[in-house]
N, C-alpha and C positions, 0 to 999 in steps of 0.2 A: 734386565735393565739394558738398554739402549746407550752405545756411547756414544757422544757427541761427535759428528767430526771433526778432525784434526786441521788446521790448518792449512794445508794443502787440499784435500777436500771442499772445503767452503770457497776457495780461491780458484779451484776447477769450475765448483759449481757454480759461480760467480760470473767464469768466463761466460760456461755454457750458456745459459737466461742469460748474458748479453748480445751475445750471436744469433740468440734467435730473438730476442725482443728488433733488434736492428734488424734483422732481417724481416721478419714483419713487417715493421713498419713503411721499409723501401720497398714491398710488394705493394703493400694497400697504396701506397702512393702513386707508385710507378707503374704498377703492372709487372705481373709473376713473370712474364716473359721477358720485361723490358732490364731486370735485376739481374747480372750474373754473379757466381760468387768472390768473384773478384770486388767487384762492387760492396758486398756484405762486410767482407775479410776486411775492407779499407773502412768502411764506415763504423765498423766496430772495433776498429783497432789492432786487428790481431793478423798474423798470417795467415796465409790459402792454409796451411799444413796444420795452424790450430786448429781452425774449423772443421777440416776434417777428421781431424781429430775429436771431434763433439758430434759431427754431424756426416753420414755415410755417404749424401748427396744434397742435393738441392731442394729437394720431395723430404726431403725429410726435417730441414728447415721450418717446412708449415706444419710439419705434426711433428713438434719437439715434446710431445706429453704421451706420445705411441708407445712408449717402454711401459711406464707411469701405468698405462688405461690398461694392458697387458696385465700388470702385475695384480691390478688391481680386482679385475677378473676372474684370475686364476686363485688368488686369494678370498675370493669371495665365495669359493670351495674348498681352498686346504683351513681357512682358518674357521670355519664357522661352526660354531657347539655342535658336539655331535647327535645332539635331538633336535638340531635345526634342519629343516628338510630344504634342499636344494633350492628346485625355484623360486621362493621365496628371496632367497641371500642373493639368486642371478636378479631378480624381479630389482629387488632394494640398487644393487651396485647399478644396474641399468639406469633407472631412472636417474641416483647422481649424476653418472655420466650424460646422460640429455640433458641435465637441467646446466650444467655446464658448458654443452657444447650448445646451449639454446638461450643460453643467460646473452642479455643486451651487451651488444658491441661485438658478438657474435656473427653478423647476419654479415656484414662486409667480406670476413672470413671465407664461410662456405659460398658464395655468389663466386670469389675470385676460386675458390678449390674446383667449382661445378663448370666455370669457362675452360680448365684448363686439361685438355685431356693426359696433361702426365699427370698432373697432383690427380685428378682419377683415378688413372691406372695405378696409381702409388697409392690410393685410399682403399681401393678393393684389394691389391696384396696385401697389404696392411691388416684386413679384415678378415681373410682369409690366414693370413697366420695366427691372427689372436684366435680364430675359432680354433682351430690346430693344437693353440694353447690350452683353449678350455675345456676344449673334450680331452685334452692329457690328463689334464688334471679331475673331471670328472671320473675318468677312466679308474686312476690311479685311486681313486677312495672305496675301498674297500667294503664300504657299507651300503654304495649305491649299486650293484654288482648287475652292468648292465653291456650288453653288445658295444663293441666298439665303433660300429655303424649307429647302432641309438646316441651313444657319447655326441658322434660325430654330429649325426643329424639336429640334436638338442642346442650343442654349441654353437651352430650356422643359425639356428633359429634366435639363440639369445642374440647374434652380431649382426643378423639385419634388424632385429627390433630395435637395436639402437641407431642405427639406419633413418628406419621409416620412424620412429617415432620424433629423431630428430627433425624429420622434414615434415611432421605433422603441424596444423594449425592448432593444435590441441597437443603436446606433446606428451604431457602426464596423463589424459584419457588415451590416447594412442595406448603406450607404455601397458595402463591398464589392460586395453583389450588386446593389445597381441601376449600379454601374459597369462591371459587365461586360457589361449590357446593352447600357448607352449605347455603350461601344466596341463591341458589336459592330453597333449601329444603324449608328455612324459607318465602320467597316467598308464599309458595305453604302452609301455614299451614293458 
């Protein structure tokens, strides 16, 4: 059983999704660059020092859901029945996440992410740690007993398909076809 959190938990949480909804918002309006976090910290009420306290930088303001999509990943192989075979649970938690980062009111989003060469460079560390995450976590199940270059290699496969399927016109046929890849990459290891 799951316990609720306590009061102070929900009043953290409460802060945090207000720091970054305001900080959003003064991006899409203003422009990522034209925002400091001074500006955020004042619009939302709160100190330079809360904020960082929520948030480790500026880049990470636009992806306040990085922890979230991380965990989510990695879960989608420690938690899954143990006769459920892998790509499958990566295929499933994949597409969520596209159909999330691809749901309407979206698109404003990634257009300011794709102008600005930090949130890039802060999108591809980003990706390159969750892959890091998910081949640990492949790695560490015992029932898939495989190279830790396969791990590696399979995880960077599931984190640009979320990638490229996001920037598909088609993004659930994307998904589809670079997962039939991946399984049969994973196939073959």
């Amino acid at each position: 059983m799951t316990v609720p959190p306590g009061r102070r938990e929900r009043k953290k949480a409460a802060t945090r999704q207000k720091i970054a909804d305001t900080a959003l918002r003064l991006f899409l309006e203003r422009g990522y660059d034209a925002v400091g976090i001074r500006d955020v910290a004042a619009e939302a009420d709160v100190a330079v020092t809360t904020l960082f306290s929520h948030f480790a930088s500026k880049e990470a303001l636009v992806f306040e859901q990085d922890e979230d999509f991380e965990q989510r990943l990695t879960r989608a192989v420690t938690d899954r029945a143990s006769h459920e075979p892998l790509i499958p649970a990566l295929r499933h938690e994949i597409q969520a996440l596209v159909r999330h980062c691809a749901a309407e009111g979206a698109a404003p989003i990634w257009r300011m992410i794709d102008q600005s060469p930090a949130l890039r460079q802060y999108e591809e560390s980003m990706r390159l740690r969750h892959a890091e995450s998910l081949a640990t976590a492949i790695a560490a199940d015992p029932d898939l007993a495989q190279t830790t270059t396969a791990c590696r290699a399979i995880a960077r496969f599931v984190i640009d398909a979320f990638s490229l399927a996001r920037e598909a016109a088609d993004p659930d046929a994307a998904v589809d076809e670079i997962f039939r890849m991946v399984a049969a990459a994973w196939k073959v290891t």
